[in-house]
OpenMM code with the backbone's topology and positions (N, CA, C; nanometers):
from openmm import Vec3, app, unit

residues = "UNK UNK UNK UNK UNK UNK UNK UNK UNK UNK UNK UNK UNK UNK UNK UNK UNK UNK UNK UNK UNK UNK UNK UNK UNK UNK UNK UNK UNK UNK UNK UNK UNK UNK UNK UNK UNK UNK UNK UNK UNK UNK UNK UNK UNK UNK UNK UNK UNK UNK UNK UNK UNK UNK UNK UNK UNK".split()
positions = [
    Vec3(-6.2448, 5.4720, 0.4682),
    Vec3(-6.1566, 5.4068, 0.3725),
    Vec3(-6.0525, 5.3201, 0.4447),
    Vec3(-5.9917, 5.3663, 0.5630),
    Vec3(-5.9030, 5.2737, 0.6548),
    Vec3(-5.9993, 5.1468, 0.6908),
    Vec3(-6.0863, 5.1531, 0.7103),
    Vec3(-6.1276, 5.0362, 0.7584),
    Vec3(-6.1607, 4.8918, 0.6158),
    Vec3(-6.2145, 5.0071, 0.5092),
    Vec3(-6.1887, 4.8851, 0.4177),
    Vec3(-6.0153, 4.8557, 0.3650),
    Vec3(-5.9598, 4.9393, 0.4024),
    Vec3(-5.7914, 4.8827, 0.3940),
    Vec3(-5.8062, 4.7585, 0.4950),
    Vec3(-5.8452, 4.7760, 0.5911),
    Vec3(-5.7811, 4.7052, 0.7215),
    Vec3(-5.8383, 4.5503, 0.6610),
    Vec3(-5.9865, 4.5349, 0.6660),
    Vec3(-6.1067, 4.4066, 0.6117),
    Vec3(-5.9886, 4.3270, 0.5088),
    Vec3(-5.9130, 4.3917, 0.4118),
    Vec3(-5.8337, 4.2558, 0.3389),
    Vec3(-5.7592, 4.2326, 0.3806),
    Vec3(-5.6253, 4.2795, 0.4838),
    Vec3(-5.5600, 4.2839, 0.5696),
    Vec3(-5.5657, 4.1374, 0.6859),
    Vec3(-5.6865, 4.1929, 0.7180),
    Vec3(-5.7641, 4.0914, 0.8488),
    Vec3(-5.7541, 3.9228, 0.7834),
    Vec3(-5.8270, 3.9180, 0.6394),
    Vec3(-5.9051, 3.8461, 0.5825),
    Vec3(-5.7630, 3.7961, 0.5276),
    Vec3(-5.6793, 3.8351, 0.4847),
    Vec3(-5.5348, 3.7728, 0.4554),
    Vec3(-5.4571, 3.6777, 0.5743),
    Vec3(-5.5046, 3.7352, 0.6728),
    Vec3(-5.4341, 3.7131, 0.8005),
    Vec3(-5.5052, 3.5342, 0.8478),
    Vec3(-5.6489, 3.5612, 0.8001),
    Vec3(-5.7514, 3.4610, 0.8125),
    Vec3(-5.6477, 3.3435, 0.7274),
    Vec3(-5.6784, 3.3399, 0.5921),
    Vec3(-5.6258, 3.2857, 0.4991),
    Vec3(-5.4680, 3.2327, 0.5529),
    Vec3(-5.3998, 3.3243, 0.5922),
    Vec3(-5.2489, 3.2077, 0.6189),
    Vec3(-5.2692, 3.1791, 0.7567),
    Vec3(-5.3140, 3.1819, 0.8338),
    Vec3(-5.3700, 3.1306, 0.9811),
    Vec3(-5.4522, 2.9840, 0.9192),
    Vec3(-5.5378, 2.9968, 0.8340),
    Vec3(-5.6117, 2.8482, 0.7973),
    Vec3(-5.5445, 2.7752, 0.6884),
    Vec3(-5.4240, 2.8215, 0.6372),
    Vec3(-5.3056, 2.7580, 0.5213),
    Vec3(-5.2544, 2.6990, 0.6372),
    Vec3(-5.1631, 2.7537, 0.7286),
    Vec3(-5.0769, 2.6865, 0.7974),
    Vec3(-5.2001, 2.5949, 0.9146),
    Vec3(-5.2665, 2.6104, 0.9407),
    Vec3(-5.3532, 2.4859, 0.9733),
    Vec3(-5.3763, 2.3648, 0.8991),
    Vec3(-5.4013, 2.3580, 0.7415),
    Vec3(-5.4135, 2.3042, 0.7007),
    Vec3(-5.3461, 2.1866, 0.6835),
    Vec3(-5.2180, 2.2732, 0.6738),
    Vec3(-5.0874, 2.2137, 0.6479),
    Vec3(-5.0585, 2.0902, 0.7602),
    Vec3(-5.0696, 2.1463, 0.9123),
    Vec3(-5.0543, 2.0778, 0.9969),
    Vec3(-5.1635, 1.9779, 0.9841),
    Vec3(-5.3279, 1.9501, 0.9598),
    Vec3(-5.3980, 1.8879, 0.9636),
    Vec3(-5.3592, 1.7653, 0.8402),
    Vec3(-5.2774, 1.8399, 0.7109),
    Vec3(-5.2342, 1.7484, 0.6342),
    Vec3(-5.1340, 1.6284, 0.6764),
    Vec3(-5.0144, 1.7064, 0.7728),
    Vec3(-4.9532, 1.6445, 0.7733),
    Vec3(-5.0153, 1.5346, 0.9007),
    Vec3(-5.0931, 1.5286, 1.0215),
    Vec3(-5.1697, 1.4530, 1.0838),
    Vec3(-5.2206, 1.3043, 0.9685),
    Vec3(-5.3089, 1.4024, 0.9650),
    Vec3(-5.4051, 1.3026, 0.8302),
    Vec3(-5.2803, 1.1797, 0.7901),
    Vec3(-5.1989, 1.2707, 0.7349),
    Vec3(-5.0939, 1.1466, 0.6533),
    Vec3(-5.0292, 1.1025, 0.7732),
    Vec3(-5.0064, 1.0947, 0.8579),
    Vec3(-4.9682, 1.0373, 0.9877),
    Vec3(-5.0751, 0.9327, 1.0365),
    Vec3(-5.1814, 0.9864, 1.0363),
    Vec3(-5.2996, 0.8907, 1.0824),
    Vec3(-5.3265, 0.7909, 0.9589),
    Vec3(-5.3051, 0.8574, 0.8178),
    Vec3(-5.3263, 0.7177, 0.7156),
    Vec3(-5.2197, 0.6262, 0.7322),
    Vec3(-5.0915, 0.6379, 0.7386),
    Vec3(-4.9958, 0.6166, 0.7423),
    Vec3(-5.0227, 0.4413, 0.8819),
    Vec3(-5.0575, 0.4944, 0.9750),
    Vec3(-5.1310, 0.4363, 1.0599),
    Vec3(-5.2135, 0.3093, 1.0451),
    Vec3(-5.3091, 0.3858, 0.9830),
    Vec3(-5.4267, 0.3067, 0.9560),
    Vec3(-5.4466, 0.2172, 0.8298),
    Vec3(-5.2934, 0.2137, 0.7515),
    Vec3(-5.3199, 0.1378, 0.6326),
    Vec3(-5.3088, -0.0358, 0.6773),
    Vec3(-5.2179, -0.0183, 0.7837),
    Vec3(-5.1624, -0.1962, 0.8020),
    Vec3(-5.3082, -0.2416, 0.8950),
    Vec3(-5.3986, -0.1846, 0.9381),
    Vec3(-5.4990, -0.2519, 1.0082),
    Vec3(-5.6155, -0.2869, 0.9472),
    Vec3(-5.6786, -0.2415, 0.8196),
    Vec3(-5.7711, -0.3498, 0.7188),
    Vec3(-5.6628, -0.4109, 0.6502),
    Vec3(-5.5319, -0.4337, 0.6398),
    Vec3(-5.4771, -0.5468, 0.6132),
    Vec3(-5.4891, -0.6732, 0.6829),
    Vec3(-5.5053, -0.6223, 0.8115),
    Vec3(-5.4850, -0.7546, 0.9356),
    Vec3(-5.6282, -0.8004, 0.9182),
    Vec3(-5.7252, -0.6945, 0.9453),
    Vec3(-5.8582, -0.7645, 0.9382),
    Vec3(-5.8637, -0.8834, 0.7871),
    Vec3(-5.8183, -0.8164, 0.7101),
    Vec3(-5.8357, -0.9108, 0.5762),
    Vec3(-5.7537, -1.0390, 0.5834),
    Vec3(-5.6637, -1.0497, 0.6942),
    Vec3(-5.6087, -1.1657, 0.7348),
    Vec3(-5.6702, -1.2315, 0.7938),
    Vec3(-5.7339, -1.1634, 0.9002),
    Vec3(-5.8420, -1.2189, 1.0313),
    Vec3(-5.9215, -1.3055, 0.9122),
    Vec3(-6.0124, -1.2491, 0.8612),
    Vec3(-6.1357, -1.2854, 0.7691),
    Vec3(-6.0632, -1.3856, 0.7228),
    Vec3(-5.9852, -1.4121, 0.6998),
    Vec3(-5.9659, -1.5266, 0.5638),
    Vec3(-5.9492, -1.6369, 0.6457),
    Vec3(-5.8965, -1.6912, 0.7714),
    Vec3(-5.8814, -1.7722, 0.8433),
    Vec3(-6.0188, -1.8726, 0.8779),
    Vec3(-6.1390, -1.7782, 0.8779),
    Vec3(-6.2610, -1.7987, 0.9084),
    Vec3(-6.3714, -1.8375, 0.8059),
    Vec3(-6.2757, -1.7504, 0.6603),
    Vec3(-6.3364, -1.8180, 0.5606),
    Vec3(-6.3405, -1.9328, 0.5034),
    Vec3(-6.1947, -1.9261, 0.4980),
    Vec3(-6.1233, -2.0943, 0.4957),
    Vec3(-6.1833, -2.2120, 0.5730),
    Vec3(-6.1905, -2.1501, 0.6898),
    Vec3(-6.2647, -2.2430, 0.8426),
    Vec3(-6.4203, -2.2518, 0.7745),
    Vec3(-6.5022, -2.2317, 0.7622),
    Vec3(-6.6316, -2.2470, 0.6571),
    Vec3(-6.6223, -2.2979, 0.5424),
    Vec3(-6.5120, -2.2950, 0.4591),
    Vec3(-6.5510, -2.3957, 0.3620),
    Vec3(-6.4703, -2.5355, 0.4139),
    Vec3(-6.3952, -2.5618, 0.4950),
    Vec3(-6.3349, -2.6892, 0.5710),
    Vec3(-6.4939, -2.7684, 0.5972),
    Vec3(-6.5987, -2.6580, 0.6754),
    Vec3(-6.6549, -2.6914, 0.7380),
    Vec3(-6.7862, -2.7788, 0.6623),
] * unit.nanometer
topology = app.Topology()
chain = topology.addChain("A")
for resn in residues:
    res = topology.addResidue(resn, chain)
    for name in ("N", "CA", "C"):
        topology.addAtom(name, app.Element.getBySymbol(name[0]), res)
């Protein structure tokens, strides 16, 4: 019977060990989007220069 005490115990322990991971991976993520939003902006700048340059052409 101790040992199935212990199994939800463990398995709780699991659970806020992979919450507070999460958390940190969330807050990354939004660090890395955060990041990565202004650079398909630029490309969509890049592109348009070239598009423009093709219909000149």
């Amino acid at each position: 019977m101790t040992s199935r005490a212990k199994t939800p115990n463990a398995a709780d322990l699991r659970e806020e060990a992979l919450r507070s991971q999460y958390k940190a991976l969330n807050r990354s993520l939004a660090a890395a989007l955060l990041h990565a939003r202004p650079t398909p902006q630029r490309q969509m700048t890049m592109s348009t220069p070239s598009a423009r340059d093709t219909e000149m052409e």
